[in-house]
N, C-alpha and C positions, 0 to 999 in steps of 0.2 A: 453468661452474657447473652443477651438479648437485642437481635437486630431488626427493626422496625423503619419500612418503607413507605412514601406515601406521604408522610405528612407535609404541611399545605400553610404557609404564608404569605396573605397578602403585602404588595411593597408596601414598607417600612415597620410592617408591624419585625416587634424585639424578638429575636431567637431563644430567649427567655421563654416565650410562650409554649415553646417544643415539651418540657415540659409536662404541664399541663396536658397539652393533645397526648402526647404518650400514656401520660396516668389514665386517662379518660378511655381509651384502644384499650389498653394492657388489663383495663377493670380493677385495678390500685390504688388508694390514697398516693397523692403527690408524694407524700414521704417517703411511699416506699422503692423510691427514686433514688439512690446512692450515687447514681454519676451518667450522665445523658454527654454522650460524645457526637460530634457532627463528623459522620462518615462520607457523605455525598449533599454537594448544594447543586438543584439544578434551575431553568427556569420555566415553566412550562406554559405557552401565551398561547396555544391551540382552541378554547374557548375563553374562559375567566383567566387571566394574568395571575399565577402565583409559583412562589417561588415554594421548591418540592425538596425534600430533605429524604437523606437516609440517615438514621442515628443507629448505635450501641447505647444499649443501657444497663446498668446494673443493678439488679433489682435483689429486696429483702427474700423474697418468697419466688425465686425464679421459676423452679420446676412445678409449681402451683400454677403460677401465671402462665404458663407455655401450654399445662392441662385444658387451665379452665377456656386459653381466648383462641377459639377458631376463624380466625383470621389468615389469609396468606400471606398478610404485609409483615406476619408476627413470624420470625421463625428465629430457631438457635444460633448461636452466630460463636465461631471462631476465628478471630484474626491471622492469617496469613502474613508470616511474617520470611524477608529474605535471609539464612542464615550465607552469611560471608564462607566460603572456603577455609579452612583451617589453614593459620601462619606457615609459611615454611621460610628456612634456611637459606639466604641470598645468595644466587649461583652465583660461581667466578664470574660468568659472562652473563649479564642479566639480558632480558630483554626487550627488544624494541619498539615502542607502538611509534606508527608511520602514521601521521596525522593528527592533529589536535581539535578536530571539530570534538561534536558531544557524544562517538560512537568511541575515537579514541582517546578523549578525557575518560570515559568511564571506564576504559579496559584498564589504563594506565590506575585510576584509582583503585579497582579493585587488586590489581597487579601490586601495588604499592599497600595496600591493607596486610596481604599475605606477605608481607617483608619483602618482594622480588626487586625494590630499589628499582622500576623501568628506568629506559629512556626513551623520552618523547621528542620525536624529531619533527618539527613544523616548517614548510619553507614559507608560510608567512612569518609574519611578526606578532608582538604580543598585544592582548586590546588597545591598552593607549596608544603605543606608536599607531595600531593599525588606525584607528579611529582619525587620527589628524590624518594618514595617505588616505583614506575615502573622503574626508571632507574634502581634501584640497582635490581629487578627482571630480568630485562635484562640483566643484566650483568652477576648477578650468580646466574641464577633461583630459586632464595627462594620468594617464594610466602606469600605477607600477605594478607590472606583470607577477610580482611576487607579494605584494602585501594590499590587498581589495576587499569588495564584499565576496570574492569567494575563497580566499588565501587568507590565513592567519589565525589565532587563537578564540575560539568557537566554530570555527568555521563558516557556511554561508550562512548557519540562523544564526552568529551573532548582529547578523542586520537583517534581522527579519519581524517575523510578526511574535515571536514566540510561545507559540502554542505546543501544547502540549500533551494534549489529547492525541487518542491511538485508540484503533480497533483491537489493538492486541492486548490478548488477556496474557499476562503473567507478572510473574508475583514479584517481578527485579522494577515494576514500572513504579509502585509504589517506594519502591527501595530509593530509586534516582530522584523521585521526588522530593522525599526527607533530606536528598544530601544538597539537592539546590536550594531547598529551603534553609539550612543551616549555613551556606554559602553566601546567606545574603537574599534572594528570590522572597519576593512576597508571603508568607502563611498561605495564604488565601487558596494556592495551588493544591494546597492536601485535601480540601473539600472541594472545589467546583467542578464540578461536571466537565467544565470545558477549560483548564486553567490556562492561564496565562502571564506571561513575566515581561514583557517588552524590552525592547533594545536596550534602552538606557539601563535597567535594573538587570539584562543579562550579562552588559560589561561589568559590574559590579561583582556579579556574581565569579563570573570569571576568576576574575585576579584574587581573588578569594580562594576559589577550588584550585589554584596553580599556588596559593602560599601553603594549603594542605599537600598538594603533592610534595611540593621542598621539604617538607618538615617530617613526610615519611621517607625519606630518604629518595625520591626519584630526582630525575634530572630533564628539563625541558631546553629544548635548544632551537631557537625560533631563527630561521633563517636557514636553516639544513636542509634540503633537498638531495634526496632518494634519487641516485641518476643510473645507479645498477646493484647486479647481484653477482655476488662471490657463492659458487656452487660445486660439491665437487662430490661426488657418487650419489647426487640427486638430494645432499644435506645441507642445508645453508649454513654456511662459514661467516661471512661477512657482508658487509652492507658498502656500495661505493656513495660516498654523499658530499654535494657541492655545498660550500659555507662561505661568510663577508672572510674566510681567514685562508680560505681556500679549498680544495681539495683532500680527501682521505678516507681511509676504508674502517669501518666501523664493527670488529668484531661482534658475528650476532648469531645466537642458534637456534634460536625463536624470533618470530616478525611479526607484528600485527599491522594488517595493512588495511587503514582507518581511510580513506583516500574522498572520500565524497565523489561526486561528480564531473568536479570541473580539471584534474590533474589528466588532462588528453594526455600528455608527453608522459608521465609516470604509467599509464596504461600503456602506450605503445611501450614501453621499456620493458614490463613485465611480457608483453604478446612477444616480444622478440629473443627475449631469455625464455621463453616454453613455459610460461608458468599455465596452467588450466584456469579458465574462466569460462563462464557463463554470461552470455548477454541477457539484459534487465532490459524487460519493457517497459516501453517511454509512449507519453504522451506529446502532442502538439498544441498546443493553442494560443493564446492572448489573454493578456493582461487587462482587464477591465475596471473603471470606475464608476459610481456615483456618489450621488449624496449621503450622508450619513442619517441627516434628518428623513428623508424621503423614507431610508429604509426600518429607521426606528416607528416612524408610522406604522408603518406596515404590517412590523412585528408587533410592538406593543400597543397599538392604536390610541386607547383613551392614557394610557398610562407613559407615552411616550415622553419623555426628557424628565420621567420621578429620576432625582439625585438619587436612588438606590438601585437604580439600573445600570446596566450597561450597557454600551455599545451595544446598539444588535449588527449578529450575524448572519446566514447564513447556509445554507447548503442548497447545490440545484443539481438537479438528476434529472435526464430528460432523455426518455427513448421512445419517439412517434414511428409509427407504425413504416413509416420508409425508409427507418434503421440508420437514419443521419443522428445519433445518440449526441449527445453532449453531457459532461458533468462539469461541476465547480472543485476547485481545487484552491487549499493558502487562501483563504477568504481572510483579508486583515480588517477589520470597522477600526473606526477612526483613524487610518492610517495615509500612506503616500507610498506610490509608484516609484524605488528608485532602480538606477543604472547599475548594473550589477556585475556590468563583465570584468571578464579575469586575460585577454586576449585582444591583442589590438586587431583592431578592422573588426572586430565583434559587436552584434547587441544583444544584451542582455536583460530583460527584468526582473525585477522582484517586487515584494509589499514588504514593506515593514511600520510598525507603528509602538511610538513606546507606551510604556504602563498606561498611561491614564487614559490613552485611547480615542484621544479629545481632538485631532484634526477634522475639517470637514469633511473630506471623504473616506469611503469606504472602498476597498478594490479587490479584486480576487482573478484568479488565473481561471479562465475558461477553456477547457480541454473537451476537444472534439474526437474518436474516436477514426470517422471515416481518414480524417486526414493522413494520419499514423498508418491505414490500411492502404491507401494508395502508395504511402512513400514505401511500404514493403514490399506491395508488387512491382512499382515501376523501376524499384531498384533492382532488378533480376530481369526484366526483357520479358516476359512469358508472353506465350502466344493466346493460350488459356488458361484460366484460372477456377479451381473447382470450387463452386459454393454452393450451399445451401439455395435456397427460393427467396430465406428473409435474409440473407445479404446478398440479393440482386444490386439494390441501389448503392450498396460498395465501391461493387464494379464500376455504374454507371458513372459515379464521382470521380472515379480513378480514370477511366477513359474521358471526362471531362475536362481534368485536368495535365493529363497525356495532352490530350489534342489542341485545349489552350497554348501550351508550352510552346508543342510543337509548331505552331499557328505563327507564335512570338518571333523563336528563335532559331528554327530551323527544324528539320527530323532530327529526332534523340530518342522517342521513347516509341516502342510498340505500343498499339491499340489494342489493348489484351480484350477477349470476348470471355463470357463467362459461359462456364461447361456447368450445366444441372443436370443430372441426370433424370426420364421421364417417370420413373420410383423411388420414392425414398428421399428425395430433395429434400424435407423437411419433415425428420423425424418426431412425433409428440411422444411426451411424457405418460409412463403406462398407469399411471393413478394420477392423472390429472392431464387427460388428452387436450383439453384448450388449450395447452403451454405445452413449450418447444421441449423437446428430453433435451436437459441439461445440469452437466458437473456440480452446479450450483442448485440444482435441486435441495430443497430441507428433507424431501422423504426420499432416503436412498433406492427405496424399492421403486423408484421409478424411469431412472436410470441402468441404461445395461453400458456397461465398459467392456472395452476390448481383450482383456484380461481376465475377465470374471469363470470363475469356474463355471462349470457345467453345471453344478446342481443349484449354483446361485443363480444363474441367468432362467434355469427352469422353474425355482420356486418365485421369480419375479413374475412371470409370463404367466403364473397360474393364478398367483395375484393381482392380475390385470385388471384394473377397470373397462368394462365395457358397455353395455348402456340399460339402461333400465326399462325398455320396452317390454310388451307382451309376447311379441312373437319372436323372440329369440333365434333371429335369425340370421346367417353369415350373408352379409349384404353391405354394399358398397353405397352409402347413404351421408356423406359427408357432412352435413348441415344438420340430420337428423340419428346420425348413429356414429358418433366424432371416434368414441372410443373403439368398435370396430373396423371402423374406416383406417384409425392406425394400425390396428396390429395386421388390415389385410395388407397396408403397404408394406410394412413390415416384411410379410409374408411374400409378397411379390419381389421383391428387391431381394430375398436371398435364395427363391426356389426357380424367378424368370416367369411364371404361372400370372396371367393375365387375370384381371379380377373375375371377370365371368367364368375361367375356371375353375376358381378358387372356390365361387357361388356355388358351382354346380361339384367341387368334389365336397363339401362340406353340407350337401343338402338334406334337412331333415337332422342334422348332427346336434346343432345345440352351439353354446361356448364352451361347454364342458370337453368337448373334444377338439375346439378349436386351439383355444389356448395352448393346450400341451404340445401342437403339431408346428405351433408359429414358435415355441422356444425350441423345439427342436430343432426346426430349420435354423434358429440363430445359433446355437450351437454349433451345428455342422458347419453353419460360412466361418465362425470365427476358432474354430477349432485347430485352422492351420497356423492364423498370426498367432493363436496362444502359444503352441507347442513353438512354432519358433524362435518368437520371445525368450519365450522360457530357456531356448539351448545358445540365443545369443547370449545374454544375461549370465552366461556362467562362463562364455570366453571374451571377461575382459579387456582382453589384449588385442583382439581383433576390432571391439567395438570401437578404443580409442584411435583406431587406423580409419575405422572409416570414417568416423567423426571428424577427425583432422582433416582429413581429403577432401571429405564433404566442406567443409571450413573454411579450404585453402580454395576450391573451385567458385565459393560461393563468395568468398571475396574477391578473388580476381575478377570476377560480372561484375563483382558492385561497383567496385575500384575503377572497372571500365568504364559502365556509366556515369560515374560521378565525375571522371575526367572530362568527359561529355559535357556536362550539365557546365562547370566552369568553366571549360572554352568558349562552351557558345553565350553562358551570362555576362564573362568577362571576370572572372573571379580568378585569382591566381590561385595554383593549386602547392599545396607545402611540397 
């Protein structure tokens, strides 16, 4: 088989055509065509409007064809397929997935392939019932804390935009696709770039994927809430769970805890049984609208409202040079802004829009960066804060909004100042000094971590970019010698050696004997956190002590301040 990228439809011409452009690339008679499969539809309106394909083809003469067409778009192609884990033997006591959004529908489904019989325990309800308690909250805002847009069967994307795109590569994504698609979900999602199913067609799909689970023998039980854990030499025994029938403990020895976002009380339950967790970082921002029309302009200019388009979407990423960053997030076209909360006195939003995508506007959550960074520091009191130089305006945001508050409501938060230090404030990348050294580099070699061996931190320093002048000289030239301008900071910040030092003990030397002296010196600063590392990381037991401590101190601050923050807004605190 043969995978070929690249090719190129104008809107509405036939997919028939694919054909054709493939014979014509591959250098083949049409015939020798046996099967053209559409593996990716995308749209591409960057200059000319067309719609961009990836196919599989299979051809009479493959290994001829692959010789003769040097091509990149042309290369061998094997499908990737998910194999299911092999059946096993249904335990006495099966197991439990806690939650019915689409992290624990799919446990449960594969759980129920391999004969394990789960049971699915949801404290919402199932789509229809839930569908009339959201409508009827929409209409007269009476909230049932147990059956909303974030409680119940799909969880919060069953009222959402549903999308279904993901940066993540693996091979279960195409798997989950095939099985919404057979549940009822559009075809259309196995090819598009960006696919999507919308509300109305994910409840379908729903009650679908829950008559497959019944019929592999699982059990779904809507209305059961997870209110504790039966534990006992650190093995889970049983499950305590609240139902319309009552109270009862639900023998269990395996848990999947499928929980989304919004189950706050199910989290505090598990922090108070000792369970280990990790806090997830969040963003903050708003929910924003416009027009749909405006933004199909935009996108498809002359070809805007062709009947073979779609909605346009999408994406904003903005980071201006004063580090006030913003990105787009949940972009719904043709959708609506609804009310989403799970919690009375709460506000909540979201986008959702179904299939056809056809409302007049378009909406998407606008996620700011700084603000998340303020609410981290001000939630801890500090006096200073260490940063970098490009997140000076962090800071300044965070004291703008410290001293707002404080202006409003009374003193609550410190005026935290920012600590830079006069070297080193803002490290650059060693092959590619104009940019910051960072995790997210594409070229490893240009980042040093704090862990890196010895002989890996020195063959990076030797392969250091440094500038392409004539006079090869150690000199502190920032604007005209970027690349050694870095490594002398560098160099200053781990030996103390002022640049005019550094000028004059490196006089007449070259790079060639600079380089190795600047990883040396990083070696030697970071040689102690290595080796330490190194001897925490093998007594476990201690780390989990201090981690806890650290945990328990760093929430009693928070827990102070936020009782703070409520007294003086007027919010009552649980």
């Amino acid at each position: 088989m043969v995978r070929i990228e690249g090719l190129k439809l104008a809107p509405g011409q036939d997919e028939q055509l694919l054909r054709g452009k493939a014979a014509r690339l591959l250098r083949v008679p049409e015939g020798d065509i046996l099967s053209l499969q559409v593996l990716r539809r995308a749209i591409d309106a960057r200059e000319e409007l067309h719609f961009v394909y990836t196919a599989a083809v299979i051809l009479r003469q493959e290994k001829a064809a692959l010789r003769r067409v040097r091509d990149r778009r042309v290369t061998p192609y094997a499908p990737e397929v998910y194999r299911m884990p092999e059946a096993l033997a249904a335990p006495e006591t099966p197991p439990v997935v806690i939650g019915a959004g689409p992290g624990g529908l799919f446990a449960a489904l594969v759980l129920a392939r391999c004969g394990l019989r789960p049971i699915v325990l949801e404290r919402g309800q199932d789509a229809v019932t839930r569908q009339r308690d959201v409508a009827s909250f929409w209409r007269t805002g009476v909230l049932d804390p147990e059956s909303n847009v974030q409680f119940g069967e799909g969880g919060a994307g069953a009222f959402s935009d549903g999308k279904l795109n993901t940066g993540t590569r693996d091979i279960r994504h195409r798997w989950i696709l095939e099985q919404l698609a057979a549940c009822g979900a559009p075809e259309s999602i196995l090819v598009d770039a960006k696919p999507h199913v919308g509300t109305d067609m994910l409840h379908v799909t729903l009650v679908n994927l829950r008559r497959q689970l019944l019929d592999l023998g699982a059990q779904v039980r809507f209305g059961h809430r997870v209110t504790g854990l039966r534990v006992r030499d650190g093995a889970l025994e049983g499950l305590e769970v609240s139902s319309p029938e009552g109270s009862y403990v639900l023998p269990a020895r395996q848990a999947v805890l499928a929980l989304g976002h919004s189950a706050r009380d199910t989290f505090e339950m598990l922090h108070a049984a000792e369970v280990r967790m990790e806090q997830k970082p969040f963003a903050v921002g708003v929910r924003i609208e416009h027009r749909q029309a405006d933004m199909d302009a935009a996108q498809y200019r002359r070809f805007a409202g062709h009947p073979c388009l779609p909605a346009a979407g999408y994406k904003l990423s903005c980071h201006p040079e004063n580090g006030r960053s913003a990105f787009s997030f949940c972009v719904c076209p043709g959708g609506q802004v609804v009310a989403a909360a799970s919690e009375e006195g709460r506000v909540v939003t979201n986008g959702m829009s179904e299939y056809a995508r056809d409302r007049e506007n378009i909406n998407g959550g606008l996620f700011t960066y700084p603000a998340l960074m303020a609410a981290d520091i001000l939630l801890y009191q500090p006096d200073y804060v260490p940063v970098g130089s490009d997140q000076k305006q962090h800071v300044e945001l965070c004291r703008d909004v410290a001293t707002r508050f404080n202006n409003i409501y009374g003193d609550v938060f410190k005026i935290p100042e920012p600590y830079i230090p006069k070297v080193g404030a803002r490290v650059m990348s060693l092959v590619s000094p104009e940019n910051k050294m960072s995790k997210s580099d594409k070229d490893p070699n240009g980042t040093v971590y704090l862990l890196d061996q010895p002989d890996v931190i020195m063959r990076k320093f030797k392969k250091a970019v440094t500038d392409s002048d004539t006079e090869r000289c150690v000199r502190y030239d920032l604007a005209n010698k970027p690349g050694v301008s870095n490594l002398m900071s560098i160099y200053s910040a781990c030996t103390g050696k002022t640049f005019e030092a550094i000028e004059a003990e490196f006089e007449g030397q070259g790079y060639g004997a600079f380089k190795p002296a600047v990883g040396e010196a990083v070696v030697e600063t970071l040689r102690p956190i290595r080796e330490e590392s190194e001897r925490l990381l093998k007594d476990k037991a201690y780390l989990e002590t201090v981690y806890k401590a650290g945990a328990d101190k760093a929430s009693y601050i928070a827990n102070k301040t936020l009782r703070k923050v409520y007294k003086k807004v007027g919010f009552v605190a649980k």
